[in-house]
N, C-alpha and C positions, 0 to 999 in steps of 0.2 A: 504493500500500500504506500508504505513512505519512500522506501527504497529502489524500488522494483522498476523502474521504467523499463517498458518493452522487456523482461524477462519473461514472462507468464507463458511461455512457450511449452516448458516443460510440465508446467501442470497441466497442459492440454493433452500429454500424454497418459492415457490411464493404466503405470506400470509402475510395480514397487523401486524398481529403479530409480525412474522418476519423482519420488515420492519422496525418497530419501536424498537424494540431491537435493528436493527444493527446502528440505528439512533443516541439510545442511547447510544450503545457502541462507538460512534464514539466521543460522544460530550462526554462521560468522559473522553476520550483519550486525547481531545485536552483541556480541564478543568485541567488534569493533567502536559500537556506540559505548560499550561499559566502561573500552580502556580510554576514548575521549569524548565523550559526550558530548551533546546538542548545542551549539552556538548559535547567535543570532545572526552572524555571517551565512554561517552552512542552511538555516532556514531558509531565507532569502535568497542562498544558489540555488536551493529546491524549488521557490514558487516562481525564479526565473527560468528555469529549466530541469528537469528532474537528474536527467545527466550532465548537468554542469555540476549539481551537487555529488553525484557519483564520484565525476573522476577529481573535482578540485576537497572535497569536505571528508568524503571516506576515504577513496583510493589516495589522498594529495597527490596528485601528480603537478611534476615542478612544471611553472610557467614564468615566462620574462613580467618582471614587473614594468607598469607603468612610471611616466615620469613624474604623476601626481602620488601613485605611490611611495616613490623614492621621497618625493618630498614631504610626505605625510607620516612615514619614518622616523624622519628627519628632526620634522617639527613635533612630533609627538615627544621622543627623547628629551629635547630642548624644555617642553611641557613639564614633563616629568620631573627632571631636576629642578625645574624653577619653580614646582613646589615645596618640592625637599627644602631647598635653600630660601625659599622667600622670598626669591629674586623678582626684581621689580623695575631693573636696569635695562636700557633697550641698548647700551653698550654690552654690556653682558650679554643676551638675547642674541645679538647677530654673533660674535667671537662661539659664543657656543655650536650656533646653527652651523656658521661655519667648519667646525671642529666635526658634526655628525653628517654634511653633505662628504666633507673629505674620506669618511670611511666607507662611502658608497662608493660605490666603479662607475661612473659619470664621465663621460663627455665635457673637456672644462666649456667646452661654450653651452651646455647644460648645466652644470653645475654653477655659471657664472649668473643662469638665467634663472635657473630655480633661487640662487640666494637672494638677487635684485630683489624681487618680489616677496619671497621669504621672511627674509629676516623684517625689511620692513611691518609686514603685518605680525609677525611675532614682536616685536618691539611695541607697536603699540596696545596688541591683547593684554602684555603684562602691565605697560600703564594703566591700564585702566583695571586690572584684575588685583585683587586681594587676596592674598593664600592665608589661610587660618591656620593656625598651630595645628588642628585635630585633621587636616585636611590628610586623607591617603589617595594616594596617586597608582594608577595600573593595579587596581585591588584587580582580583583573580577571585570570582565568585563563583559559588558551586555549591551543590549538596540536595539542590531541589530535584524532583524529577516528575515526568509526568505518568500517569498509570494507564498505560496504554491495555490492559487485561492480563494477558498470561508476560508482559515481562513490562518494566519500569526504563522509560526512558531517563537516565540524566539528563539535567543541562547545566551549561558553564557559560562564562560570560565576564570578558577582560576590557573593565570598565575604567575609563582613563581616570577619573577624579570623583571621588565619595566624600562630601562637607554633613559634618553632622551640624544641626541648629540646635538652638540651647533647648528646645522644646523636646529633644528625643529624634527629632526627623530628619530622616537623611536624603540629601539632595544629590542627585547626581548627575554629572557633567560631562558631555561626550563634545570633542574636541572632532570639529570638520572645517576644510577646509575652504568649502563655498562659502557664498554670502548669508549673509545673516538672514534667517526665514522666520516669517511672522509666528505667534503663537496659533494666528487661524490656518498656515496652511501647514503646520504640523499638524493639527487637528482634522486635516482632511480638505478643507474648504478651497484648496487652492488648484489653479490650474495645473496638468500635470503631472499630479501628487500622483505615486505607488506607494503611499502609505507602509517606506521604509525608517523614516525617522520615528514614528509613532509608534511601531510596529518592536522597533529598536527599546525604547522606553519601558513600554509593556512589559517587555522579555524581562529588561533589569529588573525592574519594581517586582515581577515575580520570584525571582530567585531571590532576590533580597527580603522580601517579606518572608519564603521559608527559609 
């Protein structure tokens, strides 16, 4: 059902043979969700394609990254530590950037183009951003699962910044690199919308609340 795209071939055959392959394919399927369980990436390879989630979420098979990825790396690392440390310098901010594009294998006139633009908008996210003493950065969340009948899906979920408020409640902060998107067309209301940012949310606030 979750996994299967276009295999159902062999249960079309009615042989004990048959029976037991599909048996077996089913129980590595879930062997393999026990040792890494459900992400909200690997979701979302599913609802764009059943076998894009096959070969990139189960099978990983390796592919070239993008150059938004490399830069989203990048800036994310830069992220990270500039919570740790409280950093709030947009000097700081590019020298670091700089320091995480250099351990990418780039093209310097890539490299030169992703920092331009880069470090600028990291320099000014940290002005305007406040890190809290309690603030934890790239929490690795997990332990929830869903009950799918005869076996228990995991899920996991590596969420770049978790601020607790004095009240108990924890807010969480997912770091992207487009433009800033209104709170209506997270909500759906926008043109567009595949209802992957809200989609993204959801997933957190589930795991976190168990």
């Amino acid at each position: 059902p979750l996994v299967r795209p276009g295999l159902a071939r062999a249960a079309r055959r009615p042989d004990e043979a048959a029976a037991a392959a599909d048996a077996a394919e089913r129980q590595a399927v879930h062997e393999v969700f026990r040792a890494r369980a459900l992400s909200v990436t690997a979701l979302q390879n599913y609802l764009d394609c059943p076998w894009k989630f096959v070969y990139r979420s189960l099978l990983r098979l390796p592919s070239a990254r993008t150059r938004l990825q490399d830069e989203g790396v990048a800036a994310h690392a830069v992220l990270a530590a500039a919570s740790a440390a409280g950093a709030t310098d947009g000097d700081w901010a590019r020298d670091r950037f700089a320091e995480e594009l250099a351990k990418i294998p780039l093209a310097p006139a890539a490299r030169e183009e992703i920092f331009a633009t880069g470090a600028a908008n990291l320099a000014a996210f940290l002005a305007a951003r406040r890190f809290a003493a309690g603030d934890r950065a790239e929490v690795k969340a997990s332990g929830a699962a869903l009950d799918l009948g005869d076996w228990q899906l995991p899920l996991t979920g590596n969420i770049d910044l978790v601020s607790e408020r004095p009240d108990g409640a924890l807010r969480v902060l997912d770091y992207k690199l487009s433009k800033p998107k209104s709170e209506a067309w997270v909500r759906g209301e926008g043109k567009g919308y595949d209802g992957s940012y809200l989609r993204q949310h959801r997933f957190y606030k589930l795991i976190l609340e168990r």
